[in-house]
C-alpha positions as CSV (number, residue, x, y, z in Angstrom):
1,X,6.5,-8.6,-17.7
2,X,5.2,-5.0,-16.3
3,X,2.1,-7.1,-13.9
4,X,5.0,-9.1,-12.5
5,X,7.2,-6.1,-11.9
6,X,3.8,-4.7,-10.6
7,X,3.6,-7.4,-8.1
8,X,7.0,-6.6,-6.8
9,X,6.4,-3.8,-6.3
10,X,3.2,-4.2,-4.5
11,X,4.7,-6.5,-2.1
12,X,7.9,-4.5,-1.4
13,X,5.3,-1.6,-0.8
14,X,2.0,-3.3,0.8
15,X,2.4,-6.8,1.4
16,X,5.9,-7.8,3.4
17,X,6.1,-4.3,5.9
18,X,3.4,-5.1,7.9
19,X,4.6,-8.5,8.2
20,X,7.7,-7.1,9.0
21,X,6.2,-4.8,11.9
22,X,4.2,-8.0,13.4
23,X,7.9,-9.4,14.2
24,X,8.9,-6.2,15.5
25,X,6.2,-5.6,17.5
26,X,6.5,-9.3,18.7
27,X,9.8,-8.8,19.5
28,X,9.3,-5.7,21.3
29,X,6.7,-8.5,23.3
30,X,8.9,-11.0,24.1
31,X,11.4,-8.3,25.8
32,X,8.5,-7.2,28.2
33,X,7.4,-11.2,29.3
34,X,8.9,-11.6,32.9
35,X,8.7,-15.3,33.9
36,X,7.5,-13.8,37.6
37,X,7.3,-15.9,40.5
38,X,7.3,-19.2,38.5
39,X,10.6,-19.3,38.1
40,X,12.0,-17.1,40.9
41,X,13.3,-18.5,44.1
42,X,10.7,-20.7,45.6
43,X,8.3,-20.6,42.3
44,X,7.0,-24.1,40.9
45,X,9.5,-24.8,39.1
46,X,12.4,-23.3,41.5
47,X,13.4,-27.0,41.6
48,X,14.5,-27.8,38.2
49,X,16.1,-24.1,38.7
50,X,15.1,-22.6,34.7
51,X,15.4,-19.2,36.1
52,X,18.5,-17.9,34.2
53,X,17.9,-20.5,31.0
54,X,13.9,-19.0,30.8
55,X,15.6,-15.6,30.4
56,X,17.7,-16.3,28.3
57,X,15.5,-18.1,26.0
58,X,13.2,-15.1,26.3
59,X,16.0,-12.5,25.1
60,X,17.5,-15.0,22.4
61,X,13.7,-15.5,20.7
62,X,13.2,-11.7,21.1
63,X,16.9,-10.8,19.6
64,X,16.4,-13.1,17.0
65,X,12.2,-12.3,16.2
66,X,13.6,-8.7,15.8
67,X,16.4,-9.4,13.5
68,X,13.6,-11.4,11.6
69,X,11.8,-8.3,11.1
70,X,15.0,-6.0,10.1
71,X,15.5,-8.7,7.5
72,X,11.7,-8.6,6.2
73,X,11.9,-5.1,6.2
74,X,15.2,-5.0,3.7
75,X,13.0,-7.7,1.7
76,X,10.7,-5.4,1.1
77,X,13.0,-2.9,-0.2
78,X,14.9,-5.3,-2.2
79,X,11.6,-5.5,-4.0
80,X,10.8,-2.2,-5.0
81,X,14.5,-1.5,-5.7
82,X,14.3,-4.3,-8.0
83,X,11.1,-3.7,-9.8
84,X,11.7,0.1,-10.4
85,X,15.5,-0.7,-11.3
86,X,14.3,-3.4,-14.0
87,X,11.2,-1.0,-14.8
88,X,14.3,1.5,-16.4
89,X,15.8,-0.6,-18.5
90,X,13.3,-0.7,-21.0
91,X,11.2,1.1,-22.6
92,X,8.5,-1.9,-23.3
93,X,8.6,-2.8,-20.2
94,X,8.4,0.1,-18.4
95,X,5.3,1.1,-20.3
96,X,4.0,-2.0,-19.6
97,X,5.1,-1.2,-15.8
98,X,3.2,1.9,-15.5
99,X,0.1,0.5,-17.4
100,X,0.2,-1.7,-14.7
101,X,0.1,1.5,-12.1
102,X,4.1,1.2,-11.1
103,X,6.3,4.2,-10.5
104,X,9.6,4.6,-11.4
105,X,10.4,6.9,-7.7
């Protein structure tokens, strides 16, 4: 039970965050992309007129890649919460926990 608790706690701490940043920092991308000229006034594509429906694609995938991360990032500390909460309960298995190089803070 402590290795599983272990591994937890190793993904609340090393595995999900940075996974969680890469969809921030994505969204933090998608804000910055302008469509530029092929969708403004006289662009390619000025025809089919996509201007205002490109932007707001653009902010609803970046509103939505960010809340991604926010979510990931309470994942993550759902995890540890969990495995050093359980980790407490009992004495066997937080032995086995801390033999298995956990922390209980």
């Amino acid at each position: 039970m402590g290795a599983s608790l272990e591994e937890l706690l190793k993904g609340g701490l090393t595995e999900v965050p940075p996974i969680a940043d890469a969809f921030t920092n994505a969204s933090t991308t998608l804000s910055g992309i302008s469509t530029g000229g092929m969708f403004a006034d006289g662009g390619p594509f000025d025809s089919n007129n996509p201007k205002e429906a490109m932007a707001s694609l653009m902010s609803a995938m970046a509103s939505s890649t960010q809340k991604s991360g926010a979510v990931l990032d309470d994942v993550a500390q759902a995890l540890v919460t969990t495995a050093r909460d359980f980790a407490k309960t009992d004495d066997e298995i937080r032995r086995a926990f801390i033999a298995a190089g956990g922390t209980l803070a």
